[in-house]
C-alpha positions in Angstrom: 67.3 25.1 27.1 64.1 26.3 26.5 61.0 24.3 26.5 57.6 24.7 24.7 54.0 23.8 26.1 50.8 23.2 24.7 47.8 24.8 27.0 44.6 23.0 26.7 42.8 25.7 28.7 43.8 28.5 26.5 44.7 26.6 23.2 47.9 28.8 23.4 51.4 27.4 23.1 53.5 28.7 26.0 57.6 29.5 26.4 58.3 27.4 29.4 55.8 26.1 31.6 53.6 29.5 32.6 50.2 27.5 33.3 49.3 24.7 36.2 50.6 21.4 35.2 46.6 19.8 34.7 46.7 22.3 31.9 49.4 21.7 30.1 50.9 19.2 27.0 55.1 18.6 26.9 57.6 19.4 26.8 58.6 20.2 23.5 61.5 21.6 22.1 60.3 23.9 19.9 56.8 26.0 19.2 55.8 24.2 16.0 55.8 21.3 17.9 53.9 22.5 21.0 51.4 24.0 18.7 50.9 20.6 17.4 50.3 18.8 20.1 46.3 18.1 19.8 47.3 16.4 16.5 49.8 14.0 18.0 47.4 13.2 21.3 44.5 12.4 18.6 46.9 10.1 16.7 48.3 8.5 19.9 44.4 8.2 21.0 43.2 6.9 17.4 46.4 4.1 17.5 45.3 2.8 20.8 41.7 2.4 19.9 42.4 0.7 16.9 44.6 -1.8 19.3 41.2 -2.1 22.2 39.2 -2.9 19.2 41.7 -5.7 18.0 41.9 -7.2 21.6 37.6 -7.4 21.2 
């Protein structure tokens, strides 16, 4: 099956893993997703802020 990775070096979305491991986002199992990725890492990132901030 192939697998889809989001590069955070090149902002590309790569068709199996191509890159270094330290520069890459996934699996995912399809481009759309991959390309995606930033968005889903901000809202993960916003969600557990909001969660520190309640443990304040």
């Amino acid at each position: 099956m192939t697998q889809y990775w989001y590069n955070v070096t090149t902002n590309q979305v790569e068709k199996d893993a191509q890159s270094g491991w330290k520069e890459l986002i996934g699996p995912y199992d399809s481009h759309e997703e991959a390309e995606s990725a930033l968005d889903k890492v901000r809202q993960r990132n916003d969600v557990a802020d909001a969660l520190d901030e309640d443990d304040d």
